[in-house]
Biotite code that builds the C-alpha atoms (Angstrom):
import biotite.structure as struc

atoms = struc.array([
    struc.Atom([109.083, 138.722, 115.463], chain_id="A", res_id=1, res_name="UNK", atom_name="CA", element="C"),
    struc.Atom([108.441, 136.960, 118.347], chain_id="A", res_id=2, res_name="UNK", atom_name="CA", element="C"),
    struc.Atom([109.932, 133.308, 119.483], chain_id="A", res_id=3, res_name="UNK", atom_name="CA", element="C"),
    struc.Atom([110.308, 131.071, 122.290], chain_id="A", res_id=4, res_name="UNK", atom_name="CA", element="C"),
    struc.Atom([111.747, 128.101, 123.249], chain_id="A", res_id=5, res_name="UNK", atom_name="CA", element="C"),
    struc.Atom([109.746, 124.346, 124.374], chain_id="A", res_id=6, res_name="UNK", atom_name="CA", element="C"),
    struc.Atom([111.075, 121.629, 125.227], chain_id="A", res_id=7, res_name="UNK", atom_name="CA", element="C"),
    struc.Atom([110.859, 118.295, 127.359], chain_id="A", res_id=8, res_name="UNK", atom_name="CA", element="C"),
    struc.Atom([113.528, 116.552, 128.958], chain_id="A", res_id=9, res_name="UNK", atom_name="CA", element="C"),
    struc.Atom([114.113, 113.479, 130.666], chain_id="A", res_id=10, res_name="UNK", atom_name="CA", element="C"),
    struc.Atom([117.640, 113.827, 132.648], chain_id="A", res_id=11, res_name="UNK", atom_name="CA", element="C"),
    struc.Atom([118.604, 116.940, 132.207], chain_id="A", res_id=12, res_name="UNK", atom_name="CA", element="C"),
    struc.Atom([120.404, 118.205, 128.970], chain_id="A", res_id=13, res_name="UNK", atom_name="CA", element="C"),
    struc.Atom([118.122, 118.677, 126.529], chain_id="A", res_id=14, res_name="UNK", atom_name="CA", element="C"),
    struc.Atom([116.801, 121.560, 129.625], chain_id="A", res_id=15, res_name="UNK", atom_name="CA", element="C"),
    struc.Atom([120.567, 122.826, 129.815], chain_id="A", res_id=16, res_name="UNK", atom_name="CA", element="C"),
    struc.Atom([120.797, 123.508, 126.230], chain_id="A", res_id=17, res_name="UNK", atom_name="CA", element="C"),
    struc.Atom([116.952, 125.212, 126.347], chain_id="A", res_id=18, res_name="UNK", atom_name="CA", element="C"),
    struc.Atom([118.392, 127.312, 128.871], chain_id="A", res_id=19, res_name="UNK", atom_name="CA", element="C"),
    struc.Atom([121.466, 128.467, 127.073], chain_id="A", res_id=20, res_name="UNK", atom_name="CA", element="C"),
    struc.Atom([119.644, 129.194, 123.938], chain_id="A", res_id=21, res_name="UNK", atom_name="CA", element="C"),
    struc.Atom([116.953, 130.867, 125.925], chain_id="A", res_id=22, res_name="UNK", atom_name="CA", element="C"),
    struc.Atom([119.903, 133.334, 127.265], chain_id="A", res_id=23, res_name="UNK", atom_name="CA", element="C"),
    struc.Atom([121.465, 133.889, 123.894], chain_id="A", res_id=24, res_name="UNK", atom_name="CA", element="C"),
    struc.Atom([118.532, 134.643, 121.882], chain_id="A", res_id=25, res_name="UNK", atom_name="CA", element="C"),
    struc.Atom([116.566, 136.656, 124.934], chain_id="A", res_id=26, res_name="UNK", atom_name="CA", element="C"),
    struc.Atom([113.759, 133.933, 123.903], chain_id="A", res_id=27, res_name="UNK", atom_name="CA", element="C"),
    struc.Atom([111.193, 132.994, 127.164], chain_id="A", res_id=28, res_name="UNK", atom_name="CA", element="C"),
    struc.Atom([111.779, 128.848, 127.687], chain_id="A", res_id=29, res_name="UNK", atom_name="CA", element="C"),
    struc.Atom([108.726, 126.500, 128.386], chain_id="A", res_id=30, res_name="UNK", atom_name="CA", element="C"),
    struc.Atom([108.852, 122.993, 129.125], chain_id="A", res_id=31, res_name="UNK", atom_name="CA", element="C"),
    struc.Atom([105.840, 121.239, 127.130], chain_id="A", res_id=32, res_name="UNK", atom_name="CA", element="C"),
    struc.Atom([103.717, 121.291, 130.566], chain_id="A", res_id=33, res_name="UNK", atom_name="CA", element="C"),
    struc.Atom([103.908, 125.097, 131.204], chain_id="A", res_id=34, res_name="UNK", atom_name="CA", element="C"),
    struc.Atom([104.090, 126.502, 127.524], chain_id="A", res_id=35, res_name="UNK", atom_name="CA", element="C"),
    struc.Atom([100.506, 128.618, 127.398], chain_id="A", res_id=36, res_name="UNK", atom_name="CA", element="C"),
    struc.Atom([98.705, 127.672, 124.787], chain_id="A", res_id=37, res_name="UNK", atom_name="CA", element="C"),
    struc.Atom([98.023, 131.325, 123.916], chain_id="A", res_id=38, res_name="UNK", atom_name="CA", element="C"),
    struc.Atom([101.718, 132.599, 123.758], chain_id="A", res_id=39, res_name="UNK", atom_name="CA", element="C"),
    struc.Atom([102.801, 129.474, 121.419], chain_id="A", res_id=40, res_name="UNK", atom_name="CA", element="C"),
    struc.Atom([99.569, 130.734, 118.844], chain_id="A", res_id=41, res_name="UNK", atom_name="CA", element="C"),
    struc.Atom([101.390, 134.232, 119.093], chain_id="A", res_id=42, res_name="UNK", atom_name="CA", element="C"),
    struc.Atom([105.049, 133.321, 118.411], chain_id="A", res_id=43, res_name="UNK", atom_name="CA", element="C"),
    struc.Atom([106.190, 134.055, 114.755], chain_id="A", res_id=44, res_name="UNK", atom_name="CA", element="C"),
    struc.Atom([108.782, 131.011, 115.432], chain_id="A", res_id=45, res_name="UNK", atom_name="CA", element="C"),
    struc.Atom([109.561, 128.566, 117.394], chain_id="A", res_id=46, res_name="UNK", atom_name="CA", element="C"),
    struc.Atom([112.146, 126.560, 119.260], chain_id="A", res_id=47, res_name="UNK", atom_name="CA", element="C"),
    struc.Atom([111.561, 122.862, 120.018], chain_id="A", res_id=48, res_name="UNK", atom_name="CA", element="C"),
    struc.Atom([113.982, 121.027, 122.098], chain_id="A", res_id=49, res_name="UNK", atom_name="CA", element="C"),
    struc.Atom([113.363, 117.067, 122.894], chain_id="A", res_id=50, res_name="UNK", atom_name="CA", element="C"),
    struc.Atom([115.904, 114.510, 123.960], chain_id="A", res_id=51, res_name="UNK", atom_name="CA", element="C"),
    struc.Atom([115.834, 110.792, 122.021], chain_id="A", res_id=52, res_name="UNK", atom_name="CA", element="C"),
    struc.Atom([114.881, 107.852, 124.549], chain_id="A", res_id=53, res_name="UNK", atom_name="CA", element="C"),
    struc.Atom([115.326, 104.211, 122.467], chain_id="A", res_id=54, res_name="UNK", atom_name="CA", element="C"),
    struc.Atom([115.002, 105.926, 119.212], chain_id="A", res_id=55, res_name="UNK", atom_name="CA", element="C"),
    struc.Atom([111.684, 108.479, 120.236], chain_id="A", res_id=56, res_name="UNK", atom_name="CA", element="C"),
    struc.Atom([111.733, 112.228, 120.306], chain_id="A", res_id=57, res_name="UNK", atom_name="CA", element="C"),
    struc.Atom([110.443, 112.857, 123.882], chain_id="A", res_id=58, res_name="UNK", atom_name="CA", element="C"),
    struc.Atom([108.302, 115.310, 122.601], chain_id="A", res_id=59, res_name="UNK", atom_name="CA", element="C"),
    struc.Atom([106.748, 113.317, 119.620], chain_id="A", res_id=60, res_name="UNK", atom_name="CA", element="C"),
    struc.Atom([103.306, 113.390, 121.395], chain_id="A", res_id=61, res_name="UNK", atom_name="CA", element="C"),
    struc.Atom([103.361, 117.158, 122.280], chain_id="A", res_id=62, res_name="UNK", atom_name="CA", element="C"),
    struc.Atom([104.233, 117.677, 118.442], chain_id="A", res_id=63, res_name="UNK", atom_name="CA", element="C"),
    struc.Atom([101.190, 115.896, 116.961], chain_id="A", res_id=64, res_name="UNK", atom_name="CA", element="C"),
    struc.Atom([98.838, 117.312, 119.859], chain_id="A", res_id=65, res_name="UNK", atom_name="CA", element="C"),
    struc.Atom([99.809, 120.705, 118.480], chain_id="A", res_id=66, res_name="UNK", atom_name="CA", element="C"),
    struc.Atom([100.284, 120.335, 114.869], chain_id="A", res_id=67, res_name="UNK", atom_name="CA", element="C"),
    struc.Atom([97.238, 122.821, 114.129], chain_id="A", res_id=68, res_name="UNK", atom_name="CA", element="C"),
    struc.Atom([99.258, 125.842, 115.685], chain_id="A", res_id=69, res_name="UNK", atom_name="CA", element="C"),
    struc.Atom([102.636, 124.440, 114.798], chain_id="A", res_id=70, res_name="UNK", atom_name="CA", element="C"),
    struc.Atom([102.017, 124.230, 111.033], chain_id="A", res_id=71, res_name="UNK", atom_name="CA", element="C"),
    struc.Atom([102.181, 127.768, 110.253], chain_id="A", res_id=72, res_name="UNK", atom_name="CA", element="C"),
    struc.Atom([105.325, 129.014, 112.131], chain_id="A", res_id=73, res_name="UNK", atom_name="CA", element="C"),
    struc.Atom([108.705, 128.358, 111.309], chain_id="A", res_id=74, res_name="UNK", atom_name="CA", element="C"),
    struc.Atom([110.044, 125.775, 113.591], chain_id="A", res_id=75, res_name="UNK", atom_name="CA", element="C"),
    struc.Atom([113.666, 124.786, 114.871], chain_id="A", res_id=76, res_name="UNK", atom_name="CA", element="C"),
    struc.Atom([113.800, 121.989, 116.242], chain_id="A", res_id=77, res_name="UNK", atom_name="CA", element="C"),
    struc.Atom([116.897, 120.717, 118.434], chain_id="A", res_id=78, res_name="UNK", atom_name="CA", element="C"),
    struc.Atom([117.646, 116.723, 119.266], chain_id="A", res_id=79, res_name="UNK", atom_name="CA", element="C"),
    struc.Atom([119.980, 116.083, 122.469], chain_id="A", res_id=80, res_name="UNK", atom_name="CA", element="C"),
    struc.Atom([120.747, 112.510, 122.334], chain_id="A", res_id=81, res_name="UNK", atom_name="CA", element="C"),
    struc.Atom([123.990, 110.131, 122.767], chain_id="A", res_id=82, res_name="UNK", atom_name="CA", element="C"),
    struc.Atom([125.283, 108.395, 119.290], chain_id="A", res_id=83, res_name="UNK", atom_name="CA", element="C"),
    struc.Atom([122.779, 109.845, 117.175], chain_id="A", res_id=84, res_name="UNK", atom_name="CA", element="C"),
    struc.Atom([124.487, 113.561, 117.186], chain_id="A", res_id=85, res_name="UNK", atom_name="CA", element="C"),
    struc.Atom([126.558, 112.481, 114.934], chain_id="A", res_id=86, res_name="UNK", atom_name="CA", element="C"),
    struc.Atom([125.612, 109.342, 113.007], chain_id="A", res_id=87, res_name="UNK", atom_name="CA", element="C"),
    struc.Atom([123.330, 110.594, 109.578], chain_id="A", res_id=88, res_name="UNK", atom_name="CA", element="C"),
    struc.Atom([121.770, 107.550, 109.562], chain_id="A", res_id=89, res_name="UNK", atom_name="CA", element="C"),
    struc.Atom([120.840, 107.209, 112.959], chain_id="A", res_id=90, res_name="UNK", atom_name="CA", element="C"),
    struc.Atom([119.358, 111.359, 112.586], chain_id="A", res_id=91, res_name="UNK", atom_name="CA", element="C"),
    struc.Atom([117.017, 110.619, 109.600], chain_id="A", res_id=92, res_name="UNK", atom_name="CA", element="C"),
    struc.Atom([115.924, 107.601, 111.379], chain_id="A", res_id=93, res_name="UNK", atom_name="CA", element="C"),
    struc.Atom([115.035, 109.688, 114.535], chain_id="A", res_id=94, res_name="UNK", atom_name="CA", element="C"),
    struc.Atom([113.095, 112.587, 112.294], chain_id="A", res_id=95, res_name="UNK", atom_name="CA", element="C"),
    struc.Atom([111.124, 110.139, 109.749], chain_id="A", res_id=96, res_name="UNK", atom_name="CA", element="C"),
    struc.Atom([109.762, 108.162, 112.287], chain_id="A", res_id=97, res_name="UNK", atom_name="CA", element="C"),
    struc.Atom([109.139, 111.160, 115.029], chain_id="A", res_id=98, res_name="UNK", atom_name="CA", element="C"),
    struc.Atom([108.418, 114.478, 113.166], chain_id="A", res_id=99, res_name="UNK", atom_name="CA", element="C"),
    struc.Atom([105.101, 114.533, 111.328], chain_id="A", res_id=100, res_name="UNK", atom_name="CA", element="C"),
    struc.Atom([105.650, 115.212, 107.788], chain_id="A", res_id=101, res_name="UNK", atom_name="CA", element="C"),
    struc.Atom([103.614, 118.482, 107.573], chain_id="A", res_id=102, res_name="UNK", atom_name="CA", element="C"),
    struc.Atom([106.159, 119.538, 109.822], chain_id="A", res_id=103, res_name="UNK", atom_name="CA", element="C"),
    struc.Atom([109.005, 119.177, 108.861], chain_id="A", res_id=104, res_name="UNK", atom_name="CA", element="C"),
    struc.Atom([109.098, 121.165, 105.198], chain_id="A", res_id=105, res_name="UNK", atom_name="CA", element="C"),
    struc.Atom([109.347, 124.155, 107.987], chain_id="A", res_id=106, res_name="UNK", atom_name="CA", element="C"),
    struc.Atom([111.810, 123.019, 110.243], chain_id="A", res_id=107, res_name="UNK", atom_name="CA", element="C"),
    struc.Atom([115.296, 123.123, 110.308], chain_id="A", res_id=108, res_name="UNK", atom_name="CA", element="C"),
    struc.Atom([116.832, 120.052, 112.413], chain_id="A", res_id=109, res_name="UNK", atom_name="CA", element="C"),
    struc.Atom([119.938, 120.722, 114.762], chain_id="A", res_id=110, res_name="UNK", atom_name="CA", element="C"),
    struc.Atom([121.252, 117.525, 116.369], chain_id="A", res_id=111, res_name="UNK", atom_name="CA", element="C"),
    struc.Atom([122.927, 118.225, 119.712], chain_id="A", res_id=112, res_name="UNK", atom_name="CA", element="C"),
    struc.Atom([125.435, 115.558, 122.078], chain_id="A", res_id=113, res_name="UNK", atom_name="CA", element="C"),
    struc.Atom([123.788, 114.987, 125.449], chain_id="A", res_id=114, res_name="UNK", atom_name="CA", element="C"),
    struc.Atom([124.442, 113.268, 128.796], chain_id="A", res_id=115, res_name="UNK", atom_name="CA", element="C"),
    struc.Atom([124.346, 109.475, 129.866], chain_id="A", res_id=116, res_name="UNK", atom_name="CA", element="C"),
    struc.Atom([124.845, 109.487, 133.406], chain_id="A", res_id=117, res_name="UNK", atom_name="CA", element="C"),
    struc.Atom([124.525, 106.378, 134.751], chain_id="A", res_id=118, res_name="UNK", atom_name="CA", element="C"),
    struc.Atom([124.120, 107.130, 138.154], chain_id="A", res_id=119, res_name="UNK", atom_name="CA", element="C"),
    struc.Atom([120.906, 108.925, 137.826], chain_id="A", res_id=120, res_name="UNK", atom_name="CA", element="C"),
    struc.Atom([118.715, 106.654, 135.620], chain_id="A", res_id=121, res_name="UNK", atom_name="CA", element="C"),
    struc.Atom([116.134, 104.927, 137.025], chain_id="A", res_id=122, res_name="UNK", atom_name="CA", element="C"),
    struc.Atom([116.273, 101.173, 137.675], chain_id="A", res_id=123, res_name="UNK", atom_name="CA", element="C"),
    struc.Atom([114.169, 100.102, 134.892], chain_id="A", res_id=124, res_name="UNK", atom_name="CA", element="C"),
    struc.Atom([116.407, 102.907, 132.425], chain_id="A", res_id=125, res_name="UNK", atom_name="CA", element="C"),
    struc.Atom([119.537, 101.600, 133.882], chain_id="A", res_id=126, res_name="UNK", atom_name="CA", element="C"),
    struc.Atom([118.407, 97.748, 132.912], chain_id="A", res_id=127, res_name="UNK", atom_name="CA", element="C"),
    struc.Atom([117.109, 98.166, 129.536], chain_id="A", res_id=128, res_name="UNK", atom_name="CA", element="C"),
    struc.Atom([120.579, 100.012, 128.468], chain_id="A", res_id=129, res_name="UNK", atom_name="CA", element="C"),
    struc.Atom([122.767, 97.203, 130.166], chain_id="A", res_id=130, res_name="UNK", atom_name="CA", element="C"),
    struc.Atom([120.481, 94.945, 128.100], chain_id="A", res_id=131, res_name="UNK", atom_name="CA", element="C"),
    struc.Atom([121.190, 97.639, 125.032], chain_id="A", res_id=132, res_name="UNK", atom_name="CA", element="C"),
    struc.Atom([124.828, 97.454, 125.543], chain_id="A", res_id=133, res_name="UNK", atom_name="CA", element="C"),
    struc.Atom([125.316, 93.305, 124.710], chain_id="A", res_id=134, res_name="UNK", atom_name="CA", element="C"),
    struc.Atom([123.334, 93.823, 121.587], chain_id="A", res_id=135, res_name="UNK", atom_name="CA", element="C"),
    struc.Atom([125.524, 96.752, 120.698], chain_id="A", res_id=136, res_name="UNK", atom_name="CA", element="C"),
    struc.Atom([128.294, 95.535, 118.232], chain_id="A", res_id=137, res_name="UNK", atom_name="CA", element="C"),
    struc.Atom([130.068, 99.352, 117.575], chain_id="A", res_id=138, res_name="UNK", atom_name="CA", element="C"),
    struc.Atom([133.074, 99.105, 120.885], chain_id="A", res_id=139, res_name="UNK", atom_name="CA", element="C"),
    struc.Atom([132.826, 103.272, 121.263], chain_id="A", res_id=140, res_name="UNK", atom_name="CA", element="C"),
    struc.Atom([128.655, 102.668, 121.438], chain_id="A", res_id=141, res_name="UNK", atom_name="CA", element="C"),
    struc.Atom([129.026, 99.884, 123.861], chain_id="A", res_id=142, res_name="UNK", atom_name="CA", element="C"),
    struc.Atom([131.652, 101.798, 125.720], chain_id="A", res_id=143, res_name="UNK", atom_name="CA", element="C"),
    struc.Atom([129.059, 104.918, 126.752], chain_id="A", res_id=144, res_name="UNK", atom_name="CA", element="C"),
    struc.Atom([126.452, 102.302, 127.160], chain_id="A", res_id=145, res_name="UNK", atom_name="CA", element="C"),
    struc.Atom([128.564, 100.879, 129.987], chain_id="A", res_id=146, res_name="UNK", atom_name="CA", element="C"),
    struc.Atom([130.025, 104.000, 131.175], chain_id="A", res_id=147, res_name="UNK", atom_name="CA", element="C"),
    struc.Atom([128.507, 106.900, 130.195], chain_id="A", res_id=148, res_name="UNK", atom_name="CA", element="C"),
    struc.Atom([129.721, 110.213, 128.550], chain_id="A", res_id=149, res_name="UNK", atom_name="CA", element="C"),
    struc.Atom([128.638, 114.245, 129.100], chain_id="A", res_id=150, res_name="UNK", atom_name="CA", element="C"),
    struc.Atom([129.347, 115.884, 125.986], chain_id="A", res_id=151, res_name="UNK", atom_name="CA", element="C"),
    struc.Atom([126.417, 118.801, 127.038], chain_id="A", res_id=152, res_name="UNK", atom_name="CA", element="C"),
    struc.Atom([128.373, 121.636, 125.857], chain_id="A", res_id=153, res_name="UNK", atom_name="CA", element="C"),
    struc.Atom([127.191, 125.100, 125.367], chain_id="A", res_id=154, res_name="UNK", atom_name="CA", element="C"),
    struc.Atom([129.276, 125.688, 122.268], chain_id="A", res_id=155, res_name="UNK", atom_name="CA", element="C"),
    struc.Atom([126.881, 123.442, 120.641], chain_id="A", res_id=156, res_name="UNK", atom_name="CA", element="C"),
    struc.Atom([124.261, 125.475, 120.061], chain_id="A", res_id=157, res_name="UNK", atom_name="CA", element="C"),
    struc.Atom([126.367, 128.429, 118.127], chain_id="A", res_id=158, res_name="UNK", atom_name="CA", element="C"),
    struc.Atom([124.565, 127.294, 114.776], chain_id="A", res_id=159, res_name="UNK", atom_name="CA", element="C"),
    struc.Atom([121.573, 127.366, 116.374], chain_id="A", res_id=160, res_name="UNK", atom_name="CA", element="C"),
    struc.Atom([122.013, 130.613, 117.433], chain_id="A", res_id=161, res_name="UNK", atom_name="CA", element="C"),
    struc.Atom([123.216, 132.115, 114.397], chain_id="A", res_id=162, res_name="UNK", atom_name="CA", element="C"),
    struc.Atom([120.056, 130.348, 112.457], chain_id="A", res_id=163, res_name="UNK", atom_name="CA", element="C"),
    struc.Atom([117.741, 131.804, 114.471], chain_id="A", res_id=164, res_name="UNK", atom_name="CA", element="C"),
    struc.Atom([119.263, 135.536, 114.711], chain_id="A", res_id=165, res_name="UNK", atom_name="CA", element="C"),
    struc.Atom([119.459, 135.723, 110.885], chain_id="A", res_id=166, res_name="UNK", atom_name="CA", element="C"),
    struc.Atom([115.785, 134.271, 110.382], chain_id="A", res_id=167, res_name="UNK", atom_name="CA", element="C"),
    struc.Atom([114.364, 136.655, 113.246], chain_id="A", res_id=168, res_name="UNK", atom_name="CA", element="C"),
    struc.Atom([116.357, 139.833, 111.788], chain_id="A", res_id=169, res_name="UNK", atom_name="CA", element="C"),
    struc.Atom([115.212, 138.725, 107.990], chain_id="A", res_id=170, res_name="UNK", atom_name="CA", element="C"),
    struc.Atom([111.735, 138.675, 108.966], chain_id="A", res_id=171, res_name="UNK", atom_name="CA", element="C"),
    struc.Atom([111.991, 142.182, 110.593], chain_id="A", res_id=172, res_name="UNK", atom_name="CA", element="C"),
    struc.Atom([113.333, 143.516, 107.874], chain_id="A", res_id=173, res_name="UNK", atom_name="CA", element="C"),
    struc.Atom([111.076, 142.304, 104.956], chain_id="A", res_id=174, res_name="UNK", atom_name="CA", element="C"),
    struc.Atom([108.406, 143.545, 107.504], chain_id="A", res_id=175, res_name="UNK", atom_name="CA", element="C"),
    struc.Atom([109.636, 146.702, 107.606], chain_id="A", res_id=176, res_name="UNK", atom_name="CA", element="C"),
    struc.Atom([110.313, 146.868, 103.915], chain_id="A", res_id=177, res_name="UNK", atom_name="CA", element="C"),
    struc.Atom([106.668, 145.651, 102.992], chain_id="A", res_id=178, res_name="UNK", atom_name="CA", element="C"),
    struc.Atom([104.892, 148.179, 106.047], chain_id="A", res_id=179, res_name="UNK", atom_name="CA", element="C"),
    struc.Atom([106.332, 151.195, 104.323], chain_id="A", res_id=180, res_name="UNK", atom_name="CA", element="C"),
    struc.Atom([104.623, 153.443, 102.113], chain_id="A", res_id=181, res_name="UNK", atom_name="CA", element="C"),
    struc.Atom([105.046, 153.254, 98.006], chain_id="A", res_id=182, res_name="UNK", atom_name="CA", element="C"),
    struc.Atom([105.714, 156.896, 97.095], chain_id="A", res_id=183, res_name="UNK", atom_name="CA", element="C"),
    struc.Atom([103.512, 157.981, 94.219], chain_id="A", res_id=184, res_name="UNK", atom_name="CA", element="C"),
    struc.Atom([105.168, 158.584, 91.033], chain_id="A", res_id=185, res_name="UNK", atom_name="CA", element="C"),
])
């Protein structure tokens, strides 16, 4: 079975946790501008990491550019973003309106906390959050809009992890089940 990890970030986390996972599993990480083309057709699985920026999977265009080589591997796709990590409502939202449908009947969705750190976002990022945060009406939401929050944490991806592991060590075993011989009776 071979894997491997892509993924595209815009401040930072969604690379951190691609990194971690890339460790753990002993899985080679790409971001979507340096994954080859002919090592993504060859992976039996694969990892897809994108953070959420006003409501859209970074890597929504990557996804649809690459549906013909996607669609026939089994995908795992992790989500780094701020209130949606734990809201359900707020997760569907993100996957029916960013993963293509053909998709997602083979990929299993892990949503992950991320990073807000005010300090580093651009001018234009920094206004249309402040502009975000007095149309927020939840206090705790309004309270990382103004302030920020790192709950990156590599603990996070243990299900992940364990997901992965069992689905890799499954496949290797049916394979090795279905490549032996039938003895004749």
């Amino acid at each position: 079975m071979k894997g491997l990890i892509i993924y595209k970030s815009k401040y930072g986390a969604t690379t951190q946790y691609a990194d971690w996972l890339g460790a753990d599993l002993g899985l080679p990480v790409y971001s979507t501008e340096k994954v080859d083309p002919q090592e993504l057709q060859g992976a039996d699985y694969v990892l897809i990491g994108s953070s959420v920026y006003i409501g859209r999977l970074l890597i929504k265009k990557w996804l649809r550019k690459n549906i013909a080589i996607l669609k026939n591997k089994k995908l795992f796709l992790f989500v780094v973003c701020g209130g949606g990590a734990t809201d359900k409502q707020q997760q569907e939202a993100i996957i029916n309106t960013n993963l293509p449908a053909i998709l997602s009947s083979q990929c299993d969705v892990y949503f992950m906390p991320g990073r807000l750190d005010i300090k580093k976002l651009s001018w234009t990022d920094k206004w249309k959050l402040r502009f975000g945060a007095t149309l927020e009406k939840d206090p705790l939401k309004k309270n990382v809009m103004r302030n920020g929050v790192d709950a990156v944490a590599k603990y996070q991806i243990a299900g992940l992890v364990r997901s992965v592991s069992l689905f890799a060590s499954n496949e290797e075993n049916i394979s090795k089940l279905t490549a032996r011989e039938i003895p004749a009776q």
